[in-house]
N, CA, C and O atoms as CSV, one atom per row, in Angstrom:
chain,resi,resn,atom,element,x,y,z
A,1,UNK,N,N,-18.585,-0.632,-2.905
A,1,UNK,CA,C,-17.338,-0.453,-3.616
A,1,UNK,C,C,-16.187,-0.505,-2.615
A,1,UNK,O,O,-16.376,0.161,-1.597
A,2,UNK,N,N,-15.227,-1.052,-2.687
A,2,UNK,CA,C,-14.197,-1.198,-1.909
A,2,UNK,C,C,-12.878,0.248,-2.457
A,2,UNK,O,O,-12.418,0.900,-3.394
A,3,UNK,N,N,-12.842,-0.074,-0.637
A,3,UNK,CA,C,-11.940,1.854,-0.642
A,3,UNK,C,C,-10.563,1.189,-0.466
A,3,UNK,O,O,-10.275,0.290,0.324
A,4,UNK,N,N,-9.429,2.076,-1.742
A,4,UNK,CA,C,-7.972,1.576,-1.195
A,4,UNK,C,C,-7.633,3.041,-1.025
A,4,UNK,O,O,-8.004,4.066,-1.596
A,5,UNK,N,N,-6.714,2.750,0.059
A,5,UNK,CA,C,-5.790,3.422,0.322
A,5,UNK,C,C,-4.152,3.790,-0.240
A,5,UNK,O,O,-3.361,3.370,0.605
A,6,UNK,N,N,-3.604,4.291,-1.135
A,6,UNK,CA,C,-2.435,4.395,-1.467
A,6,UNK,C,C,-1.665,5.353,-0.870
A,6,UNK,O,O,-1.791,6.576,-0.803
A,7,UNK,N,N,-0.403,4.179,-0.219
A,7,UNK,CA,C,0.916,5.213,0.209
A,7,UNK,C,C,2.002,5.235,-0.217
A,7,UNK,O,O,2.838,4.355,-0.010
A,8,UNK,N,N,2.236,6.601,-1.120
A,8,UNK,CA,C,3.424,6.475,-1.919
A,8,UNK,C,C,3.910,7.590,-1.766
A,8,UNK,O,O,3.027,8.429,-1.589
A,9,UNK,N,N,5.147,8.088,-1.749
A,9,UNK,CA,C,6.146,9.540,-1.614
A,9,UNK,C,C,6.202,10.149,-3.128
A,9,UNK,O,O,6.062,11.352,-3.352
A,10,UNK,N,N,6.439,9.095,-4.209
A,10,UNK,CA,C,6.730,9.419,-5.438
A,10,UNK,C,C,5.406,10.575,-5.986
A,10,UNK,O,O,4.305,10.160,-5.623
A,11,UNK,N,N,5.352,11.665,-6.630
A,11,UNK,CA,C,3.635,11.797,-7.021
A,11,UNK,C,C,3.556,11.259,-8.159
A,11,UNK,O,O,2.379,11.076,-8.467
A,12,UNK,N,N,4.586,10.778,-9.249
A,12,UNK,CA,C,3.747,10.693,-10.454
A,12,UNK,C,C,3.452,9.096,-10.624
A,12,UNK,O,O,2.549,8.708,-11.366
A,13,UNK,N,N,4.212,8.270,-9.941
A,13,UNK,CA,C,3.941,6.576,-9.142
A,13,UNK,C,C,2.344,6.701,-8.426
A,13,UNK,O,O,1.444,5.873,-8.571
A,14,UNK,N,N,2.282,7.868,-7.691
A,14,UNK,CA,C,1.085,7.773,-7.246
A,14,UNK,C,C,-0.305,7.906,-7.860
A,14,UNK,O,O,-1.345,7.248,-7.829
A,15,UNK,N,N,0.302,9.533,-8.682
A,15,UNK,CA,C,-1.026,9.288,-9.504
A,15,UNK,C,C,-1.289,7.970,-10.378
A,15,UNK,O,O,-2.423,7.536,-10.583
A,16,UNK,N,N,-0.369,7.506,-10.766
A,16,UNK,CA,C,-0.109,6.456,-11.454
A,16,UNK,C,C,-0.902,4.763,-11.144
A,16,UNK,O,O,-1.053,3.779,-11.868
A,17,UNK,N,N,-1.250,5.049,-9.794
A,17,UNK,CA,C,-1.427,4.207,-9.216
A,17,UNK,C,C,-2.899,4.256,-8.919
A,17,UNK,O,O,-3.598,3.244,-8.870
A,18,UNK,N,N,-3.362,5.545,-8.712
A,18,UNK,CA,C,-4.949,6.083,-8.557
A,18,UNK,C,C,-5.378,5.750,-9.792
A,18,UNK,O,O,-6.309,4.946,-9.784
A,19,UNK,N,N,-5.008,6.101,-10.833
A,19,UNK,CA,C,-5.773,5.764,-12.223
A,19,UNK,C,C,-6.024,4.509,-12.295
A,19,UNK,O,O,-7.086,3.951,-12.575
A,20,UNK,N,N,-4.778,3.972,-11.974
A,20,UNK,CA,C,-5.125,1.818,-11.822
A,20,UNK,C,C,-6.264,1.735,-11.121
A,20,UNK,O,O,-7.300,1.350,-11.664
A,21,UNK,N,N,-6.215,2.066,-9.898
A,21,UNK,CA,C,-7.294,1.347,-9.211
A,21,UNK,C,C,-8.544,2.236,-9.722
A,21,UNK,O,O,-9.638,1.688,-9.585
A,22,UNK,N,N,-8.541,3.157,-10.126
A,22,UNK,CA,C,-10.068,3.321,-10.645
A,22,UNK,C,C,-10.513,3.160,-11.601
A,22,UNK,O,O,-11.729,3.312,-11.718
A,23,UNK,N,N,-9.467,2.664,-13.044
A,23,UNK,CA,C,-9.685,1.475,-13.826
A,23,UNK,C,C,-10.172,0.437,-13.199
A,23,UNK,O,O,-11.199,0.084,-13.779
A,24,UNK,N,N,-9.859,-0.437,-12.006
A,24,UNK,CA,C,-10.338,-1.700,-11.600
A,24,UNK,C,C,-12.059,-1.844,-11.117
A,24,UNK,O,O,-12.802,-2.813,-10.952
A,25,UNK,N,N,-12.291,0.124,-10.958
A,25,UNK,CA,C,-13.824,0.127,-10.071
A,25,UNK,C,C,-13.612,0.650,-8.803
A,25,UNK,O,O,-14.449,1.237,-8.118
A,26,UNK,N,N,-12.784,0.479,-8.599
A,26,UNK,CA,C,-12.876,0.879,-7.175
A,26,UNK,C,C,-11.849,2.110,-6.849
A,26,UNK,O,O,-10.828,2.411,-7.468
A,27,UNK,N,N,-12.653,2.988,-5.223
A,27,UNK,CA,C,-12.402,3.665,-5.175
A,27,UNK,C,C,-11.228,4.081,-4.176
A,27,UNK,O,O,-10.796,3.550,-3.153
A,28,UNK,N,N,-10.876,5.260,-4.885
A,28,UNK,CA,C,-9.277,5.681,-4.030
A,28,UNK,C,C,-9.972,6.237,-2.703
A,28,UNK,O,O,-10.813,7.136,-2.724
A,29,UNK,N,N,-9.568,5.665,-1.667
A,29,UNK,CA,C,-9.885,6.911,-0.144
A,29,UNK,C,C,-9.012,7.808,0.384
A,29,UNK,O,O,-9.121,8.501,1.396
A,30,UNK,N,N,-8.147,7.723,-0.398
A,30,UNK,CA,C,-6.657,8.681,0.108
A,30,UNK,C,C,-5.211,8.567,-0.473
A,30,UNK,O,O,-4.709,7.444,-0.521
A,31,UNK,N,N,-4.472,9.700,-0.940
A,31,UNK,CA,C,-3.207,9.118,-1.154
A,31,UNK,C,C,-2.210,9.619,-0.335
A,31,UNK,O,O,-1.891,10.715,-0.795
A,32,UNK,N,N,-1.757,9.437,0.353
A,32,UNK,CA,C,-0.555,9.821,1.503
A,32,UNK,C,C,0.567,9.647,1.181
A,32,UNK,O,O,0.635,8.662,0.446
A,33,UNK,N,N,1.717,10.208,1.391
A,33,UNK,CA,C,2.909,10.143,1.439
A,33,UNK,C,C,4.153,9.874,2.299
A,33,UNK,O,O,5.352,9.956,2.034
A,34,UNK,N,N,3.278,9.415,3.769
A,34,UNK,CA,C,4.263,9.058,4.890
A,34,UNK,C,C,3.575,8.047,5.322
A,34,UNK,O,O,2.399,7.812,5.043
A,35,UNK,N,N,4.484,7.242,6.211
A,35,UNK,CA,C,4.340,6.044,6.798
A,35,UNK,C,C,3.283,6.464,8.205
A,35,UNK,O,O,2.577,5.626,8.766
A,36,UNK,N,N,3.368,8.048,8.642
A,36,UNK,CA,C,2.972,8.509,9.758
A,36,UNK,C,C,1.469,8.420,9.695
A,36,UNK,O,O,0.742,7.898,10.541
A,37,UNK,N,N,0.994,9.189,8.217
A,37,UNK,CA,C,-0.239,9.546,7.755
A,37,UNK,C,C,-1.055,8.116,7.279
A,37,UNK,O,O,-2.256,8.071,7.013
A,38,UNK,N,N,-0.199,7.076,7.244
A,38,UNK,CA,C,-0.961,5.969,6.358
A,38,UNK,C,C,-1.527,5.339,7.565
A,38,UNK,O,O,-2.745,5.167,7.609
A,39,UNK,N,N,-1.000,5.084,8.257
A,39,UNK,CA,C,-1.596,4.944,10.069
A,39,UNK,C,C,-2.844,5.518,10.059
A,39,UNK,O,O,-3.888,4.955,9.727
A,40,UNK,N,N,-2.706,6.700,10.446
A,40,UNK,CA,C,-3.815,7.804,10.891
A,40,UNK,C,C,-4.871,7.399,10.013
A,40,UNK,O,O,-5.866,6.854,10.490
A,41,UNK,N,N,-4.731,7.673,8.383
A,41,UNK,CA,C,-5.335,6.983,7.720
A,41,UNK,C,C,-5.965,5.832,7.580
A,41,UNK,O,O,-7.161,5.693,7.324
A,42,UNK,N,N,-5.331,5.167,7.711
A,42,UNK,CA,C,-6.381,3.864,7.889
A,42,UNK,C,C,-6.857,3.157,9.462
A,42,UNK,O,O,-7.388,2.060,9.634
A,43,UNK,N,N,-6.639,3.738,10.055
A,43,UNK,CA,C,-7.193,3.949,11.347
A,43,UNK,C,C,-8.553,4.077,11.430
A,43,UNK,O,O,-9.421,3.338,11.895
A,44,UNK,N,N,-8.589,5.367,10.785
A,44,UNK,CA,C,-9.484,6.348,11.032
A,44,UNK,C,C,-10.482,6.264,9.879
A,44,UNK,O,O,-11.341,7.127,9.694
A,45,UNK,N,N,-10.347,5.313,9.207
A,45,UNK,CA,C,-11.132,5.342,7.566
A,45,UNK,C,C,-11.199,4.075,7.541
A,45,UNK,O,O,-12.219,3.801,6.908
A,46,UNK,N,N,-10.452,2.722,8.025
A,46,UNK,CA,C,-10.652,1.536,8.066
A,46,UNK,C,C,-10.465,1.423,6.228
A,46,UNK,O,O,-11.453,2.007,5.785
A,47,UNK,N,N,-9.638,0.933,5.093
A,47,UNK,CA,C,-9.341,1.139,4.124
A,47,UNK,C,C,-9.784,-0.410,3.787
A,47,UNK,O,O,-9.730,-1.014,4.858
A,48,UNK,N,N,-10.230,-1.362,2.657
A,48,UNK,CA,C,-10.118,-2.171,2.338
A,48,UNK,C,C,-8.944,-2.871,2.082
A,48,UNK,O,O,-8.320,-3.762,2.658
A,49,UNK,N,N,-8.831,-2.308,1.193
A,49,UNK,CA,C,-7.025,-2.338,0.407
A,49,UNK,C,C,-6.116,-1.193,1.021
A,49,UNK,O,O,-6.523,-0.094,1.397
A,50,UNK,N,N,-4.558,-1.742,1.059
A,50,UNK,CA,C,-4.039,-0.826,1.069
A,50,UNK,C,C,-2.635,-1.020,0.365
A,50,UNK,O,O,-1.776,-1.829,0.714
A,51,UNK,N,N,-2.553,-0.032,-0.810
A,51,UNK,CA,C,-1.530,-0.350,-1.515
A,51,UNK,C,C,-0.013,0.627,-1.172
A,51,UNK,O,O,0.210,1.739,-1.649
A,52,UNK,N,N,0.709,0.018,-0.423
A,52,UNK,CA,C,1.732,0.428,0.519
A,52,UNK,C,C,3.379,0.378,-0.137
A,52,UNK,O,O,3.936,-0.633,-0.565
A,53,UNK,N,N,3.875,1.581,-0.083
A,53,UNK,CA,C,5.585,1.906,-1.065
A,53,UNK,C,C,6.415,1.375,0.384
A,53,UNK,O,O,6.130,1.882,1.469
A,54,UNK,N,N,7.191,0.582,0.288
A,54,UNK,CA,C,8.033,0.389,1.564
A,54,UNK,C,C,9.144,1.415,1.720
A,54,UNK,O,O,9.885,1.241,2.687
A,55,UNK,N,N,9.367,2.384,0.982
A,55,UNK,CA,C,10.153,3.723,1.569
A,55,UNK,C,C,9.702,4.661,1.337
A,55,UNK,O,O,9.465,5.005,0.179
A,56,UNK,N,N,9.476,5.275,2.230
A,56,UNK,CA,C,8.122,6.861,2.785
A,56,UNK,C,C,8.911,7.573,2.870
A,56,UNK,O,O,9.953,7.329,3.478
A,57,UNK,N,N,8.671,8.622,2.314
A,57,UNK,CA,C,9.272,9.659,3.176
A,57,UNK,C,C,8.474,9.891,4.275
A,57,UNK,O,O,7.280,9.591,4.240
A,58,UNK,N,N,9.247,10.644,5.746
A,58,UNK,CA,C,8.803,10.890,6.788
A,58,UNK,C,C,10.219,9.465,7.538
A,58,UNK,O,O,11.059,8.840,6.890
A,59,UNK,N,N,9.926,9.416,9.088
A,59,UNK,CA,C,10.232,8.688,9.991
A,59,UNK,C,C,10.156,7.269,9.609
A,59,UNK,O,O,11.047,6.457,9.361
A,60,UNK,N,N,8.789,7.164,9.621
A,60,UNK,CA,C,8.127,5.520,9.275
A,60,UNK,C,C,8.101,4.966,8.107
A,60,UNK,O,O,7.214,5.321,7.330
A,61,UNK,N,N,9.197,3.826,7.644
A,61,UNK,CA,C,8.575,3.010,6.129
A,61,UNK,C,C,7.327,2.814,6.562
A,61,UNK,O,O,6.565,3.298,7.399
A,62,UNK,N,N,7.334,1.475,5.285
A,62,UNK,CA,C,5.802,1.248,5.038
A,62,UNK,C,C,5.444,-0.280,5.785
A,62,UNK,O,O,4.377,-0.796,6.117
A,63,UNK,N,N,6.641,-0.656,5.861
A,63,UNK,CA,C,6.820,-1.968,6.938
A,63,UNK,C,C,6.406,-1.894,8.216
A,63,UNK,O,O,5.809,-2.788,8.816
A,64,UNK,N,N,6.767,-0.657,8.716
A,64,UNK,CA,C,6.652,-0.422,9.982
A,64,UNK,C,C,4.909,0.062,9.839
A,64,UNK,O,O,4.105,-0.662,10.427
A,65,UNK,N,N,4.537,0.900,9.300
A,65,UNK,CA,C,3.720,0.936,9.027
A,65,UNK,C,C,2.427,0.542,9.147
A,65,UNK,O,O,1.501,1.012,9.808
A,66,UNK,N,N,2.515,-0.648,8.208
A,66,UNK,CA,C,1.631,-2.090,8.276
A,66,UNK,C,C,2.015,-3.062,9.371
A,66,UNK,O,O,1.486,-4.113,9.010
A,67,UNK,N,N,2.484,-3.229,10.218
A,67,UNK,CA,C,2.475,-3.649,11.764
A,67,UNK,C,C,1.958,-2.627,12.310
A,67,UNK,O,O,1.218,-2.963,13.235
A,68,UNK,N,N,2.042,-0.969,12.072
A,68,UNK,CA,C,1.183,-0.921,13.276
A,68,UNK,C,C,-0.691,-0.738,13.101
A,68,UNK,O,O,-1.620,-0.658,13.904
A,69,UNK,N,N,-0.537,-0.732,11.261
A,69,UNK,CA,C,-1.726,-0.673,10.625
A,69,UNK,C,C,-2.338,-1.702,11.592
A,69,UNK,O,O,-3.094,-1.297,12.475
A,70,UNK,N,N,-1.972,-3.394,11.440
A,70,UNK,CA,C,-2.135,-4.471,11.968
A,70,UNK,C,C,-2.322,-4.707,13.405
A,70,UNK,O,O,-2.963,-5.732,13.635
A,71,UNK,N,N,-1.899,-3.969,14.556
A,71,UNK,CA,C,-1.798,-3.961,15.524
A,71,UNK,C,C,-3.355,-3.527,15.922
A,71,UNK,O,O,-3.803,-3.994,16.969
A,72,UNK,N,N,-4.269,-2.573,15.053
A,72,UNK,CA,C,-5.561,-2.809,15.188
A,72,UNK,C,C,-6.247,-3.193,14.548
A,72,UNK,O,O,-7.387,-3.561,14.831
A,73,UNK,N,N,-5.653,-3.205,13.376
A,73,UNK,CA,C,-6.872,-3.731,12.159
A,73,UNK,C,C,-6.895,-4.786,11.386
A,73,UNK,O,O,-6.264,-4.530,10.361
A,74,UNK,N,N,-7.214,-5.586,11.384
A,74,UNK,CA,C,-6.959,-7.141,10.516
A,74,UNK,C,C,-7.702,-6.950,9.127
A,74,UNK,O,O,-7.530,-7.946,8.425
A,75,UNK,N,N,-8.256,-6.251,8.691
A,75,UNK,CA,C,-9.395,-6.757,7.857
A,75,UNK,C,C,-8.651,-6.269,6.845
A,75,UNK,O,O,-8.644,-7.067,5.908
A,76,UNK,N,N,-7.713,-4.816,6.536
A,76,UNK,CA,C,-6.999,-4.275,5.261
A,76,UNK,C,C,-6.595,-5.548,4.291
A,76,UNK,O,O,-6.440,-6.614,4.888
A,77,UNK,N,N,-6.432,-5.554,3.059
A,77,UNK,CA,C,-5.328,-6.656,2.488
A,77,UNK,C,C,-4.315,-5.391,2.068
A,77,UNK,O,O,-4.613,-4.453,1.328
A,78,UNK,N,N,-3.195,-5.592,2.660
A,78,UNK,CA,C,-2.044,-5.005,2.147
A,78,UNK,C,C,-1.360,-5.491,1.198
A,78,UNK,O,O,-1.075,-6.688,1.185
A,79,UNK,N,N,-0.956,-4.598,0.182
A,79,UNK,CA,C,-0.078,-5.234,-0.964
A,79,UNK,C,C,0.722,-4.137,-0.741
A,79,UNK,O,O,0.293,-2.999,-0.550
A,80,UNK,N,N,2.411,-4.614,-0.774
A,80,UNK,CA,C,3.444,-3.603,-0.863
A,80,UNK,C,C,3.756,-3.376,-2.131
A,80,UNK,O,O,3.448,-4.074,-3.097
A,81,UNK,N,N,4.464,-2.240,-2.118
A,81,UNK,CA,C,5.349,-1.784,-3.736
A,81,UNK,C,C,6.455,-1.168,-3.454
A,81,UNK,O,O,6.661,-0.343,-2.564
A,82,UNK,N,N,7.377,-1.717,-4.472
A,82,UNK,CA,C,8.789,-1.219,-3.785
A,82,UNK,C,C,9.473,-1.247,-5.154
A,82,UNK,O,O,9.086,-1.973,-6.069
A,83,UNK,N,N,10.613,-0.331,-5.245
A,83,UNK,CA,C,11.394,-0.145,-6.637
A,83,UNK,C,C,12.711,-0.887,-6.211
A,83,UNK,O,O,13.689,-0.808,-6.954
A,84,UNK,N,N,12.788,-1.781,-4.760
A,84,UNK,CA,C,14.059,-2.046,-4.905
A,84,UNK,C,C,13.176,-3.938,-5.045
A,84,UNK,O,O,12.023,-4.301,-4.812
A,85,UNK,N,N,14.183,-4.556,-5.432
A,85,UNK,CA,C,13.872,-6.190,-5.253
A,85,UNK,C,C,14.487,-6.892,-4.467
A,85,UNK,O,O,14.277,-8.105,-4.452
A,86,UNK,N,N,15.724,-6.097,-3.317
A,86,UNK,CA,C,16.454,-6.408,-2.580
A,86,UNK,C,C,15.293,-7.626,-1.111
A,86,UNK,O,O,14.599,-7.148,-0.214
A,87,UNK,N,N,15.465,-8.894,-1.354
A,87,UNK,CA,C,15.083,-10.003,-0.385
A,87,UNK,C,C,14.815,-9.491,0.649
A,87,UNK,O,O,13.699,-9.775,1.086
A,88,UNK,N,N,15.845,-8.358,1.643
A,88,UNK,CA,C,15.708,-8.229,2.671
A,88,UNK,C,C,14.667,-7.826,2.621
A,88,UNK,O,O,13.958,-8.743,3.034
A,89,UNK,N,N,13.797,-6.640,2.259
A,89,UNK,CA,C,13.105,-5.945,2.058
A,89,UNK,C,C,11.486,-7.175,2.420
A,89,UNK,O,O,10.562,-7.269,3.228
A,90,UNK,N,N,11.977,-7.821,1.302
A,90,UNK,CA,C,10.420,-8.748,1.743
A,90,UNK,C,C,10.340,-9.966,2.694
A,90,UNK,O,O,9.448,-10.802,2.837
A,91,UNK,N,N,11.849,-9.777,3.459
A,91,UNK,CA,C,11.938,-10.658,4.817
A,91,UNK,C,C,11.511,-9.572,5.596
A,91,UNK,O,O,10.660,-9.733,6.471
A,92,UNK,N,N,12.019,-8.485,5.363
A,92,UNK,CA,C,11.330,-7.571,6.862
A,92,UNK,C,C,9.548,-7.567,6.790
A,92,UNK,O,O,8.851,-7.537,7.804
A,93,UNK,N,N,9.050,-7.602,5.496
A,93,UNK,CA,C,7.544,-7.194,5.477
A,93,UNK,C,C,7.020,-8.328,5.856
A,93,UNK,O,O,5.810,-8.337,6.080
A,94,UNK,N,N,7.822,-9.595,6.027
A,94,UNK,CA,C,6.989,-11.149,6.458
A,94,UNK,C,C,6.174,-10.790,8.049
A,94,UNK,O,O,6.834,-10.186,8.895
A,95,UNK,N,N,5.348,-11.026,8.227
A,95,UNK,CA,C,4.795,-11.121,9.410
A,95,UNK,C,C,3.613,-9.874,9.875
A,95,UNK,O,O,2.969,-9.944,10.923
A,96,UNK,N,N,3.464,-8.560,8.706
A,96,UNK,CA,C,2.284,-8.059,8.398
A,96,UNK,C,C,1.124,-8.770,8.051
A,96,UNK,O,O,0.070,-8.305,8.486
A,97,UNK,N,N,1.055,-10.117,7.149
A,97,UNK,CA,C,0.420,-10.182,6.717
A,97,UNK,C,C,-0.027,-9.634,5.270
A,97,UNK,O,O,-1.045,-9.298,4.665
A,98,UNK,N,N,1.218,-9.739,5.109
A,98,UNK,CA,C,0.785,-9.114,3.888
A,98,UNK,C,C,-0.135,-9.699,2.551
A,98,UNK,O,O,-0.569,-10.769,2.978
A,99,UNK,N,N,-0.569,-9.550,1.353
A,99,UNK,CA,C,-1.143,-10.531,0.491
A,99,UNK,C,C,-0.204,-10.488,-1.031
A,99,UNK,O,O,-0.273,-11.424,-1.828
A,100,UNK,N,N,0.501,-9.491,-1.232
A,100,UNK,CA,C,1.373,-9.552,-2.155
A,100,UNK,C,C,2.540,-8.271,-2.258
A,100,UNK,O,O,2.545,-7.178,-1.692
A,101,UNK,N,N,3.505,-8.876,-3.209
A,101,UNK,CA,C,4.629,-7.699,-2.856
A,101,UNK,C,C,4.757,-7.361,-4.544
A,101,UNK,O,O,4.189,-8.296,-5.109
A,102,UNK,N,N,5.047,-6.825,-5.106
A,102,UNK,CA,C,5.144,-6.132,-6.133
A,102,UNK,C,C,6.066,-4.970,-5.998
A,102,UNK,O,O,6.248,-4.176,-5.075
A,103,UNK,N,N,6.808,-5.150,-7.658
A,103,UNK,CA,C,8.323,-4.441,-7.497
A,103,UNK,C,C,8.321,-3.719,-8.936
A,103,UNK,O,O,8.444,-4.265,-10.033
A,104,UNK,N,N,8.073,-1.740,-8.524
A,104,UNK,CA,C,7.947,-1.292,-9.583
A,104,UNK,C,C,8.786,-1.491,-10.510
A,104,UNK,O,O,9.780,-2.214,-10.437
A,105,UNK,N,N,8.276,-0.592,-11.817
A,105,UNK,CA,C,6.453,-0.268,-11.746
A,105,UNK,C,C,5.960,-1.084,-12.189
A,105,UNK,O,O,6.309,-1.829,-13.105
A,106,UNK,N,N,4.748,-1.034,-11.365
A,106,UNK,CA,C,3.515,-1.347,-11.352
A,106,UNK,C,C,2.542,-1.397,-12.503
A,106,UNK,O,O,2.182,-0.404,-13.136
A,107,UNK,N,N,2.107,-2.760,-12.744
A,107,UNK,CA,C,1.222,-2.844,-14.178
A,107,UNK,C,C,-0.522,-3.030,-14.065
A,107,UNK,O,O,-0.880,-3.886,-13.255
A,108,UNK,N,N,-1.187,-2.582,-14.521
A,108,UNK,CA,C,-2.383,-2.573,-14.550
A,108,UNK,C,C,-2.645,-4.324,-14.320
A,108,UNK,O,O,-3.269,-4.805,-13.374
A,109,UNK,N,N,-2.037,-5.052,-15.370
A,109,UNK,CA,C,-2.623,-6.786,-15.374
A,109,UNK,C,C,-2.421,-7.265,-13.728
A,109,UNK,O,O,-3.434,-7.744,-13.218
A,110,UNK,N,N,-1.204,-7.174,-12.864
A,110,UNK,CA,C,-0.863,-7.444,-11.983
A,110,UNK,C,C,-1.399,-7.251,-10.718
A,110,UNK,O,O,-1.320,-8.152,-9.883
A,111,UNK,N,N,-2.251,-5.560,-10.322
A,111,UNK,CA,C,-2.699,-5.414,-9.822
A,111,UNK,C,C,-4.438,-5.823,-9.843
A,111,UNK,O,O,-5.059,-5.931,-8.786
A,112,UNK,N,N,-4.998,-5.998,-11.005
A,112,UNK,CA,C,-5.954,-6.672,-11.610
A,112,UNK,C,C,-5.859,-7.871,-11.162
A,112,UNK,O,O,-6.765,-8.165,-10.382
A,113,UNK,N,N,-4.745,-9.049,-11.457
A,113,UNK,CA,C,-4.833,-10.444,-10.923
A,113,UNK,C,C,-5.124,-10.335,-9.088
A,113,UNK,O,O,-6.155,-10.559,-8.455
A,114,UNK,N,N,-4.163,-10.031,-8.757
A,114,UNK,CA,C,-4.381,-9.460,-6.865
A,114,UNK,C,C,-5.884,-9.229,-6.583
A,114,UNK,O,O,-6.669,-10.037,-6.087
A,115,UNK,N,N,-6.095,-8.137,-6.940
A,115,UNK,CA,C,-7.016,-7.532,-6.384
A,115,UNK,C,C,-8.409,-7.924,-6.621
A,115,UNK,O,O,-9.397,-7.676,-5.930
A,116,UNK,N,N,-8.299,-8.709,-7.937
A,116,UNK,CA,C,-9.615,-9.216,-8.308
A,116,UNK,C,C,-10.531,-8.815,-8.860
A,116,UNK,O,O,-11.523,-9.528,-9.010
């Protein structure tokens, strides 16, 4: 079963987001709320998925984040989520690697097409 990781500040986006993916089958390995912890987290747990809010509370977005997620780990597929649709936003996330960007909220069909 493939483990995602969700990092979101919001809680009821988050829970929101756990129910999706365990509608899809698969399982949640964590939900975090900082850009600091999503690191540590998937570091340390190696996450399949990781479904990433590009504004955290804490120090670190989620941009920053996923570069340094990336800096050891290639194998995550990151998908961001963000409530703003502002361009810049998904010019800064270019070069994670990312596999998709999505701009709440978030729909069950959408994350279903992605994720597979």
């Amino acid at each position: 079963m493939k483990k995602v990781l969700i990092v979101e500040d919001d809680l009821i986006i988050a829970l929101s987001a756990e129910k999706m993916i365990q509608r899809l089958g698969l399982e949640v390995l964590k939900v975090v709320d900082t850009g600091e912890k999503a690191v540590e987290t998937a570091l340390n747990n190696k996450p399949d998925i990781i479904l990433m809010d590009i504004r955290l509370a804490g120090e670190m977005d989620g941009v920053e984040a996923a570069f340094r997620i990336r800096e050891e780990l290639s194998k995550p597929r990151i998908i961001f989520v963000t409530g703003n649709a502002d361009p810049g936003y998904r010019t800064k996330a270019e070069g994670t690697g990312y596999e998709a960007y999505l701009v709440k909220p978030i729909r069950l069909e959408d994350l279903r097409k992605i994720i597979g």
